[in-house]
MDAnalysis code that builds the backbone (N, CA, C; Angstrom):
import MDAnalysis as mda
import numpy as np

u = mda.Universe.empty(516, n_residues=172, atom_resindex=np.repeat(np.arange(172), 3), trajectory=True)
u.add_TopologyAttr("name", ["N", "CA", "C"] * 172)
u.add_TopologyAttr("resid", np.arange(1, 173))
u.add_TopologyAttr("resname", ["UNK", "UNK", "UNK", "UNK", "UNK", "UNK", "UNK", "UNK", "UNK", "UNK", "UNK", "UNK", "UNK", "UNK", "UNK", "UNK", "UNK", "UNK", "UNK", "UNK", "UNK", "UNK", "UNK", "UNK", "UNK", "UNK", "UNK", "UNK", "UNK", "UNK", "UNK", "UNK", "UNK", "UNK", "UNK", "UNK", "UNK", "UNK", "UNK", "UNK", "UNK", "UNK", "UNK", "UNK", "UNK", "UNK", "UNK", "UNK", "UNK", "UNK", "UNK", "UNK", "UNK", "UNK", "UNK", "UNK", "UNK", "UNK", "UNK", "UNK", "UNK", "UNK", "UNK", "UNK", "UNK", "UNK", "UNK", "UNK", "UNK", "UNK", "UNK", "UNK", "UNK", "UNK", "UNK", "UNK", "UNK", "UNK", "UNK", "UNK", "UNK", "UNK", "UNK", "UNK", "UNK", "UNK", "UNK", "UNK", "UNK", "UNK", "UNK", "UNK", "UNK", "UNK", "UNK", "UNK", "UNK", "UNK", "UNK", "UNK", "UNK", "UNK", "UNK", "UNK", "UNK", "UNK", "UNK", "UNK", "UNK", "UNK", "UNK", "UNK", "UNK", "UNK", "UNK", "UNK", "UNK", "UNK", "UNK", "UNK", "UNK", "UNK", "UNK", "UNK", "UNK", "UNK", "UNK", "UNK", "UNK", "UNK", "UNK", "UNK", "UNK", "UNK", "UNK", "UNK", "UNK", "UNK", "UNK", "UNK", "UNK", "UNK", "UNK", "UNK", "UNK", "UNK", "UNK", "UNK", "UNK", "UNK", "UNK", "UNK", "UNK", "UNK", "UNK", "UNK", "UNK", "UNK", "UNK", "UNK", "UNK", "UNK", "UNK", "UNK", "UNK", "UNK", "UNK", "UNK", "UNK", "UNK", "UNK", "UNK"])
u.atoms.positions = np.array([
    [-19.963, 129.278, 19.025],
    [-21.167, 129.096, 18.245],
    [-21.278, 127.667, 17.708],
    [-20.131, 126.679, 17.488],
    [-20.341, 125.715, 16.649],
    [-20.445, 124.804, 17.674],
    [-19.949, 125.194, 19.007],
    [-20.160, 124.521, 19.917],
    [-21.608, 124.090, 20.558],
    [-22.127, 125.176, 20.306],
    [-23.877, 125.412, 20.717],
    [-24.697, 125.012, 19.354],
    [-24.224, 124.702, 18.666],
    [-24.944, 123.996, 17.311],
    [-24.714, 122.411, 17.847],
    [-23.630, 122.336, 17.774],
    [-23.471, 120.801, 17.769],
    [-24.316, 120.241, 19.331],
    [-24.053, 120.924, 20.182],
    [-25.174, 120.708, 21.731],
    [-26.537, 120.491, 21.046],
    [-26.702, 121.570, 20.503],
    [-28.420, 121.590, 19.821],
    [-29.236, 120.099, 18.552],
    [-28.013, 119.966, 18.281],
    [-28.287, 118.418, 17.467],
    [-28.172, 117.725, 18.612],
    [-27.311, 117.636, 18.922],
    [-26.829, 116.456, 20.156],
    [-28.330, 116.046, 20.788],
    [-28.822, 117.360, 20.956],
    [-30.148, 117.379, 22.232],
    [-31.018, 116.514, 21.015],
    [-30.638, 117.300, 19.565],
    [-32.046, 116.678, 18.982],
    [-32.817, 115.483, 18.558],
    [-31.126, 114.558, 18.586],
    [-31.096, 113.295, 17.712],
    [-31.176, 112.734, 19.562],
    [-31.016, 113.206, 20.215],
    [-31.221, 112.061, 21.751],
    [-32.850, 112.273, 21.715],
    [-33.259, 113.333, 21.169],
    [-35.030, 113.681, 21.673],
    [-35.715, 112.791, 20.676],
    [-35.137, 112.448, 19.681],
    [-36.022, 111.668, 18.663],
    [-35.521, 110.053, 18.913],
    [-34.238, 109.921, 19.344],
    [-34.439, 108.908, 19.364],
    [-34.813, 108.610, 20.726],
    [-35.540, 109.177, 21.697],
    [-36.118, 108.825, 22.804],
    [-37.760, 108.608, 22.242],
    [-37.663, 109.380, 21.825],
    [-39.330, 109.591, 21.424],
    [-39.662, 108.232, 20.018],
    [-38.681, 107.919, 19.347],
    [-38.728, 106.665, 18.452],
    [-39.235, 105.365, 19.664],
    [-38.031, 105.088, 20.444],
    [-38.124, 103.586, 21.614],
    [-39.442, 103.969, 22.046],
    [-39.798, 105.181, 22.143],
    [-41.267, 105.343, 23.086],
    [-41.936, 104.571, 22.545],
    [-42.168, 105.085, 21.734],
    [-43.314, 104.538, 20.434],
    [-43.205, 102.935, 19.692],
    [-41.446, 102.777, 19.855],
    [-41.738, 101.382, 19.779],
    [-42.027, 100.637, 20.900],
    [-41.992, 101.300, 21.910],
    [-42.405, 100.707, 23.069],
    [-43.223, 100.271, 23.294],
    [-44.343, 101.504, 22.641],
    [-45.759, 100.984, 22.788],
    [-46.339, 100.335, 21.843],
    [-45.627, 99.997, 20.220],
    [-45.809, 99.304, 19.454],
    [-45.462, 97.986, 19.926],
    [-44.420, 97.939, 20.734],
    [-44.060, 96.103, 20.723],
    [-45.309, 95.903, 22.019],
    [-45.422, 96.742, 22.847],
    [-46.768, 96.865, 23.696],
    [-47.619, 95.872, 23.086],
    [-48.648, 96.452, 22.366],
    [-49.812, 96.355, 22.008],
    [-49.708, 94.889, 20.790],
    [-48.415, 94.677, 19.968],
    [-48.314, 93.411, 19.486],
    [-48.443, 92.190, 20.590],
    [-47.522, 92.353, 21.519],
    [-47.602, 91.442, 23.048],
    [-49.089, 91.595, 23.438],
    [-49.621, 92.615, 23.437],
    [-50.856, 92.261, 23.847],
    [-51.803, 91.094, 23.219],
    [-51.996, 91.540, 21.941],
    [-52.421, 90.874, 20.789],
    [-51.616, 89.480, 20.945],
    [-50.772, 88.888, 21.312],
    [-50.440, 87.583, 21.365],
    [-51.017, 86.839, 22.662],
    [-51.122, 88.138, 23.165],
    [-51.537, 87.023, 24.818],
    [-52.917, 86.996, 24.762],
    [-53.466, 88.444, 24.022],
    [-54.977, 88.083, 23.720],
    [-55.579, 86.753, 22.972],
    [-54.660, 86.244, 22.062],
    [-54.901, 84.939, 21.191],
    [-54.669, 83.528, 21.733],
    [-53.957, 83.806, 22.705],
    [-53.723, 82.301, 23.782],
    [-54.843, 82.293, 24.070],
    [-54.947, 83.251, 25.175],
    [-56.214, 83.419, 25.975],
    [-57.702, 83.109, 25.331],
    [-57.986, 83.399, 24.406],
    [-59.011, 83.380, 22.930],
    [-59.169, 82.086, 22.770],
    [-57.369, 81.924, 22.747],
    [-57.472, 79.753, 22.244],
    [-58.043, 78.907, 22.882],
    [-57.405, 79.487, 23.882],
    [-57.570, 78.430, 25.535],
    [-58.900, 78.279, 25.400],
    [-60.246, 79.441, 25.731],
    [-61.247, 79.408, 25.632],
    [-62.165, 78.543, 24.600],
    [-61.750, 78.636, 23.378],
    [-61.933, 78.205, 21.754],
    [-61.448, 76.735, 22.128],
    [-60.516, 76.144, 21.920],
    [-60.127, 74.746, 22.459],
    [-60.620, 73.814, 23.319],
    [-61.102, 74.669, 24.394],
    [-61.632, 73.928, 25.346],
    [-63.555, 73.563, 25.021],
    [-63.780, 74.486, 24.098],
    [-65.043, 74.242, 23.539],
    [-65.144, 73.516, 22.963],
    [-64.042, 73.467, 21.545],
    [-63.923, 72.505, 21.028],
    [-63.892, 70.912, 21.123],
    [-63.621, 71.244, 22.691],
    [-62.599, 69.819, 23.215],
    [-61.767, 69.347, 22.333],
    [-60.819, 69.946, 22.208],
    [-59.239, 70.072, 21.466],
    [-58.224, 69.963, 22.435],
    [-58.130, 68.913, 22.935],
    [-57.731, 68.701, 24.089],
    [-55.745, 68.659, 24.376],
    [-55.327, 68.291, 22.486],
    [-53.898, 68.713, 22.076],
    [-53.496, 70.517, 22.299],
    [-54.796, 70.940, 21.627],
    [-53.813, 72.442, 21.536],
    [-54.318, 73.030, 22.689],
    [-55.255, 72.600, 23.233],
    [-55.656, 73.147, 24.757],
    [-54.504, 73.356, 25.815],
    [-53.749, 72.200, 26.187],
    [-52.960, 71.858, 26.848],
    [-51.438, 72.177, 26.293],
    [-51.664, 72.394, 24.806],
    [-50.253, 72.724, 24.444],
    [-49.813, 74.336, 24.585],
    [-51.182, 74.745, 25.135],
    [-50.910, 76.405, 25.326],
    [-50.230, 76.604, 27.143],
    [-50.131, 75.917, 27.811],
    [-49.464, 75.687, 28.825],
    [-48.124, 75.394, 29.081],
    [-47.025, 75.940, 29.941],
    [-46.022, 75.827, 29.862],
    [-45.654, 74.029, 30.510],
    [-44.916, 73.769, 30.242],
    [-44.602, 72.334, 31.351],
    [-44.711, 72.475, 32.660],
    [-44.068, 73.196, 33.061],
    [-44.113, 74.066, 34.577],
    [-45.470, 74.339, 34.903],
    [-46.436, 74.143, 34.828],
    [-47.607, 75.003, 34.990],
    [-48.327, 74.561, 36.103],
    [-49.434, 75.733, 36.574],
    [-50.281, 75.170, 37.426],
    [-51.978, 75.738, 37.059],
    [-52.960, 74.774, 37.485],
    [-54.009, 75.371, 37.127],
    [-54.632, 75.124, 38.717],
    [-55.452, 76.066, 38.847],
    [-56.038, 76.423, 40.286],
    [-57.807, 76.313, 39.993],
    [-58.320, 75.291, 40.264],
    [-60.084, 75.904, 39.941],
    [-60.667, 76.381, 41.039],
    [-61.963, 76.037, 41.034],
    [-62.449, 76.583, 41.962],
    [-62.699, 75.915, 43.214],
    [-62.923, 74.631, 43.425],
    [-62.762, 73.927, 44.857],
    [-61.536, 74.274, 45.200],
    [-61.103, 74.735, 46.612],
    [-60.369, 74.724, 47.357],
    [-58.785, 73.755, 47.154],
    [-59.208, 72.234, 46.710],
    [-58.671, 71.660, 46.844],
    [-58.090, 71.536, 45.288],
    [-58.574, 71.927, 44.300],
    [-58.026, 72.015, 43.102],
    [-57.011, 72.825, 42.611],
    [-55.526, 72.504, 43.258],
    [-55.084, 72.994, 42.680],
    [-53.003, 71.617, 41.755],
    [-53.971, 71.975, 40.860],
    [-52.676, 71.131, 39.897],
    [-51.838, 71.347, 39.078],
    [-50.694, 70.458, 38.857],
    [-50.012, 70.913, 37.905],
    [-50.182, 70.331, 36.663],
    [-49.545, 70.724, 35.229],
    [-50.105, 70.196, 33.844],
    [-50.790, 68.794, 33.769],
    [-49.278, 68.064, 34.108],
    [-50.334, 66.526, 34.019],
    [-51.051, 66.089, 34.975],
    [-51.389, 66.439, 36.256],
    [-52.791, 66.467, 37.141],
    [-53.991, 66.929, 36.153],
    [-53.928, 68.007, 35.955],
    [-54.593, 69.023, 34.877],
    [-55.029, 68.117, 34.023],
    [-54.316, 67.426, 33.306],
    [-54.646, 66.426, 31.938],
    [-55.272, 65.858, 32.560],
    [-55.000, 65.294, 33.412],
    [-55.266, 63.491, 33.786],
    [-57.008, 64.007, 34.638],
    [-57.285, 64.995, 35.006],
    [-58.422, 65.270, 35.379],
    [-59.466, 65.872, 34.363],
    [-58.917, 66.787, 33.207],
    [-59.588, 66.848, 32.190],
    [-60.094, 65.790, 31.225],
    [-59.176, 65.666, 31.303],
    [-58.958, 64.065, 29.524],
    [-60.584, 63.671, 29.617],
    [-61.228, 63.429, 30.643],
    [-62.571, 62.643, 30.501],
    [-63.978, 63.505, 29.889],
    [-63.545, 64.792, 30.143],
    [-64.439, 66.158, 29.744],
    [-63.965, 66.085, 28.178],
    [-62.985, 66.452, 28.056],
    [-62.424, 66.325, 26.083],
    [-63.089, 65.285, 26.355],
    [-62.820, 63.616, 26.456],
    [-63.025, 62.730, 25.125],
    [-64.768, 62.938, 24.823],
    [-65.424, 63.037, 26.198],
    [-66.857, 63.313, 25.731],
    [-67.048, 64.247, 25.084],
    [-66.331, 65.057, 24.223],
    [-66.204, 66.091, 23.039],
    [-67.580, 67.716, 24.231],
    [-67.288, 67.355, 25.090],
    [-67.533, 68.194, 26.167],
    [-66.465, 68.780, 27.503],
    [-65.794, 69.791, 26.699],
    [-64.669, 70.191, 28.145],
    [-66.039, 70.878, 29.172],
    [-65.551, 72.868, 28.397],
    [-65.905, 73.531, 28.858],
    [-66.482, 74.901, 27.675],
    [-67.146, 75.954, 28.403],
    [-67.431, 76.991, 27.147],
    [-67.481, 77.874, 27.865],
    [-66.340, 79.003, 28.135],
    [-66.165, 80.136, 28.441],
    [-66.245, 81.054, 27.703],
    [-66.147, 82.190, 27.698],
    [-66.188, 83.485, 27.234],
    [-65.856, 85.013, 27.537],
    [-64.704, 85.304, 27.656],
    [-64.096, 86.410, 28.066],
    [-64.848, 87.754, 27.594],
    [-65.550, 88.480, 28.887],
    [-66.246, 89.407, 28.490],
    [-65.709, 90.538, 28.496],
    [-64.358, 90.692, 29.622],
    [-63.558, 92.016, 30.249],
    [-62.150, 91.298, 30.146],
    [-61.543, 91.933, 30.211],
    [-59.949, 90.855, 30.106],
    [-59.113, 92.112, 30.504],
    [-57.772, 92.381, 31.204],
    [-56.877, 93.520, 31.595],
    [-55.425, 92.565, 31.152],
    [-54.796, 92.875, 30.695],
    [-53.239, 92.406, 30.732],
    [-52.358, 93.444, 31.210],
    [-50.986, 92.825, 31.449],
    [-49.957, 93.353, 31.999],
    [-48.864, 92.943, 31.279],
    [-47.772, 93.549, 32.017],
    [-46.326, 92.933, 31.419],
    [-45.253, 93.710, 32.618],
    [-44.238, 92.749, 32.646],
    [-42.923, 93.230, 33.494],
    [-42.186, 94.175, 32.835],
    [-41.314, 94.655, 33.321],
    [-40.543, 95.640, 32.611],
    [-39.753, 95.011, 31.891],
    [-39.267, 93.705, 31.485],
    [-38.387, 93.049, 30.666],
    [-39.327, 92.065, 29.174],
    [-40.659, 92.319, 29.348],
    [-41.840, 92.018, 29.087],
    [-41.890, 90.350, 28.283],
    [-40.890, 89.786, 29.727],
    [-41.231, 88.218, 29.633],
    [-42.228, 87.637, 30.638],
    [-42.677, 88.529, 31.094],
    [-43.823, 87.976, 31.898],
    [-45.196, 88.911, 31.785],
    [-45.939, 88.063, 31.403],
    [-47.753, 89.099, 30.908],
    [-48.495, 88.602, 32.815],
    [-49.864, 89.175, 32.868],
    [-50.462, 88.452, 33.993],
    [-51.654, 89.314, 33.594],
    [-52.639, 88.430, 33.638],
    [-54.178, 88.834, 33.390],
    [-55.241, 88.657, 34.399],
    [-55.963, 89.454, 34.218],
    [-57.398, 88.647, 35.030],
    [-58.490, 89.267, 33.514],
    [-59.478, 88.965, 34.139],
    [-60.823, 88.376, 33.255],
    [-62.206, 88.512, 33.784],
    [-63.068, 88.257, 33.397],
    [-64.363, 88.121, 33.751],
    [-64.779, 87.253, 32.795],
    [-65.522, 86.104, 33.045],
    [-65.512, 85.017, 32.362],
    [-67.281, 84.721, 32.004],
    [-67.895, 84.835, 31.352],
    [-68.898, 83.772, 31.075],
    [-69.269, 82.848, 30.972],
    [-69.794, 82.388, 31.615],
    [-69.525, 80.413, 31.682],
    [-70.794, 79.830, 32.060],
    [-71.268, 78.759, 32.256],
    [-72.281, 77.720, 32.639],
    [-72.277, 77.989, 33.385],
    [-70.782, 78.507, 34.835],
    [-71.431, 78.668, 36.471],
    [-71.728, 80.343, 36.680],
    [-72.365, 80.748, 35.910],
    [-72.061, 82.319, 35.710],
    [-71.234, 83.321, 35.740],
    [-71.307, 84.280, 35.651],
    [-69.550, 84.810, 35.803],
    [-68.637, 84.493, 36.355],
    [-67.125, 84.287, 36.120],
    [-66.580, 83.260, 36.658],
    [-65.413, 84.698, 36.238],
    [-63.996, 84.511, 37.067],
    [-62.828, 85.304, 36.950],
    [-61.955, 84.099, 36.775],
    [-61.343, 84.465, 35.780],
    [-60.165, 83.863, 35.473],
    [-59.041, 84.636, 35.541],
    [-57.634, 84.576, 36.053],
    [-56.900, 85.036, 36.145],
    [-55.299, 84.333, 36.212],
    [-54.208, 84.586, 35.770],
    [-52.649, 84.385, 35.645],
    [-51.741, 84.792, 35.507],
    [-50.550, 83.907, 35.072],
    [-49.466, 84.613, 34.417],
    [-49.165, 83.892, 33.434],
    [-48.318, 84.498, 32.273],
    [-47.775, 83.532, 31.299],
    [-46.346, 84.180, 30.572],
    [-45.607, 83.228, 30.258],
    [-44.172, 83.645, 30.446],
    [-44.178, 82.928, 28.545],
    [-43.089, 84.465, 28.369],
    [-42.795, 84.368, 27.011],
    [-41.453, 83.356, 26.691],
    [-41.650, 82.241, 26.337],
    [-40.528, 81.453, 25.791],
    [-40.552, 81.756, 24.066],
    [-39.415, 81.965, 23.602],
    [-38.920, 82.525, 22.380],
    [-40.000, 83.557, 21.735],
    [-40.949, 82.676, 20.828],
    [-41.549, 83.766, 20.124],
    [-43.100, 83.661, 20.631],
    [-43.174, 82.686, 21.683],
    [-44.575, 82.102, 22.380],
    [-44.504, 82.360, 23.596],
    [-46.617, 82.874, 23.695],
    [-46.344, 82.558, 25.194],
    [-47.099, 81.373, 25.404],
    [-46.300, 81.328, 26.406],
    [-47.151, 80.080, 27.305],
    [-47.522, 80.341, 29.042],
    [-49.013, 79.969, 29.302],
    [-49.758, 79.673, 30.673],
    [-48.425, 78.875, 31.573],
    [-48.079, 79.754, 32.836],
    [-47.659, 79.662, 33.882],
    [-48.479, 79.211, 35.024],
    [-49.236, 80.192, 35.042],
    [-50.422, 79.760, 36.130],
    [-51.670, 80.456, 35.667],
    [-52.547, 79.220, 35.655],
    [-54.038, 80.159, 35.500],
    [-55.151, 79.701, 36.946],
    [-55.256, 80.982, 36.991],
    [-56.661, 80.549, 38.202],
    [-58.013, 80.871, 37.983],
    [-58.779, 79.802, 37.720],
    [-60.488, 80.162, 37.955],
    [-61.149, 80.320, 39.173],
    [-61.693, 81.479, 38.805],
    [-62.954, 81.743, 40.880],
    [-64.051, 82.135, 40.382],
    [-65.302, 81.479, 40.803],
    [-66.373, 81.593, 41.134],
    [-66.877, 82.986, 41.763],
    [-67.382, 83.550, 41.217],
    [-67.236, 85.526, 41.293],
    [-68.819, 85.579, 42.855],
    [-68.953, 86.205, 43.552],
    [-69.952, 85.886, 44.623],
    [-70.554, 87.210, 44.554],
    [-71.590, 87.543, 44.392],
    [-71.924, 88.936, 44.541],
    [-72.154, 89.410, 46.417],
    [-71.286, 90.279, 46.473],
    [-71.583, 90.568, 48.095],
    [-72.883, 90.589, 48.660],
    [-73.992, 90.862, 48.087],
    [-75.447, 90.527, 48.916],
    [-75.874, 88.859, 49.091],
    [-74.908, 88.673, 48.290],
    [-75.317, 86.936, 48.873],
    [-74.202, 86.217, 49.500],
    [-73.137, 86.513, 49.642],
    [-72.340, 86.055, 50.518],
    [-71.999, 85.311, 51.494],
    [-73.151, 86.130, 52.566],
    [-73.511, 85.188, 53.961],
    [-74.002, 83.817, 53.665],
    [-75.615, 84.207, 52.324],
    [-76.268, 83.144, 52.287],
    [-75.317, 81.716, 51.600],
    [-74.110, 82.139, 50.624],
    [-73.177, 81.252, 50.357],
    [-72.446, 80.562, 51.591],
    [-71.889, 81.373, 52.465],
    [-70.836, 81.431, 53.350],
    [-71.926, 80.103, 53.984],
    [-73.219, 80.071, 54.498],
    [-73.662, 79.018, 55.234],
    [-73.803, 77.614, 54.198],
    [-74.031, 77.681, 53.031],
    [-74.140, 76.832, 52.629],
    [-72.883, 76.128, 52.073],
    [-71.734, 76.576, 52.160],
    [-70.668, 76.125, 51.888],
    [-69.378, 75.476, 52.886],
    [-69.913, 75.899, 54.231],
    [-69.236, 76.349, 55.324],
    [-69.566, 74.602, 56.199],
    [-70.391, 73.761, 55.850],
    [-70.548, 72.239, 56.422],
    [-69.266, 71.432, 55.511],
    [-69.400, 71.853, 54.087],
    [-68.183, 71.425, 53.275],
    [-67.262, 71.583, 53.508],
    [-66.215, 72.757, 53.705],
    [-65.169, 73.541, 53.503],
    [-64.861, 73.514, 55.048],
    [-65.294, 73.087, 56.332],
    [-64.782, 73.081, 57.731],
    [-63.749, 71.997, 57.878],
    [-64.540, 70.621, 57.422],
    [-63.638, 69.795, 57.178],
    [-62.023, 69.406, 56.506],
    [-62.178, 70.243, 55.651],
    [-60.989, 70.968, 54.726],
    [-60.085, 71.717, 55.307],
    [-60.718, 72.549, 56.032],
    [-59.951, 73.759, 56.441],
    [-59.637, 73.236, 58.045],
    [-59.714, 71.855, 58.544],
    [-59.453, 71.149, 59.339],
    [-57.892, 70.575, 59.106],
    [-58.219, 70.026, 58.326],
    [-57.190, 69.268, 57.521],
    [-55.912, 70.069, 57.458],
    [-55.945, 71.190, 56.867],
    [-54.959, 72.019, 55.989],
    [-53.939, 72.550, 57.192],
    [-54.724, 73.113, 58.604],
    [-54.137, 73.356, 59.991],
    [-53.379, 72.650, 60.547],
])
């Protein structure tokens, strides 16, 4: 009998403390969320600003940013050195995250998002990863794309397709 008591705690204190990690699980969840939601927020906010320090300071060193020409794709100080002229005219950019999805690894040092973006070129997807160093995250890779609605496609595909041959010459 004391044997089947002590089994019966045994079971009970493993069931609660399974069911505790759950829950902090999904508590440290949803804090991580909330941090990557506020980069992301910044990034956007900064770049309006043309705040061109904390813009760039939300990026890891390592980083890459991908836009939307084909050929744009750089790392941080490319990135700077092609922005810097958008900041100083106190004109970057003005996005606006309308849909946003995050993620996380199972060790939850790595988040990765995509987006739906509002912007001057109309909806625009933004999407990445960003890797938690200590108590921050920081942009790994972010990519912007130009969103195409499938009924116009073709009519894009011809008008883009005198540009982009030459390119796609090159790259072969």
């Amino acid at each position: 009998m004391k044997k089947i008591k002590l089994i019966t705690v045994l079971f009970v204190i493993i069931g609660l403390f399974t069911s505790v990690n759950g829950q902090n699980k999904g508590f440290y969840e949803n804090v991580q969320k909330k941090n990557v939601n506020k980069v992301l927020d910044d990034l956007n906010a900064f770049a309006a600003q043309a705040d061109f320090k904390s813009y760039f300071d939300l990026f890891a060193e390592e980083s890459t940013f991908i836009g939307t020409d084909a050929a744009e794709v750089w790392d941080k100080k490319q990135f700077m050195a092609y922005s810097k002229p958008y900041f100083d005219k106190g004109k970057a950019w003005n996005f606006r995250s309308v849909k946003r999805n995050i993620y996380f690894s199972k060790d939850g040092m790595l988040a990765w998002f995509d987006e739906i973006l509002d912007t001057q070129m109309k909806i625009c997807r933004g999407s990445g990863v960003l890797e938690r160093v200590g108590n921050k995250w920081k942009i790994k890779q972010y990519v912007l794309s130009v969103t195409v609605p499938n009924d116009v496609v073709d009519d894009v595909v011809k008008i883009k397709a005198p540009l982009e041959d030459s390119y796609l010459n090159q790259l072969k």
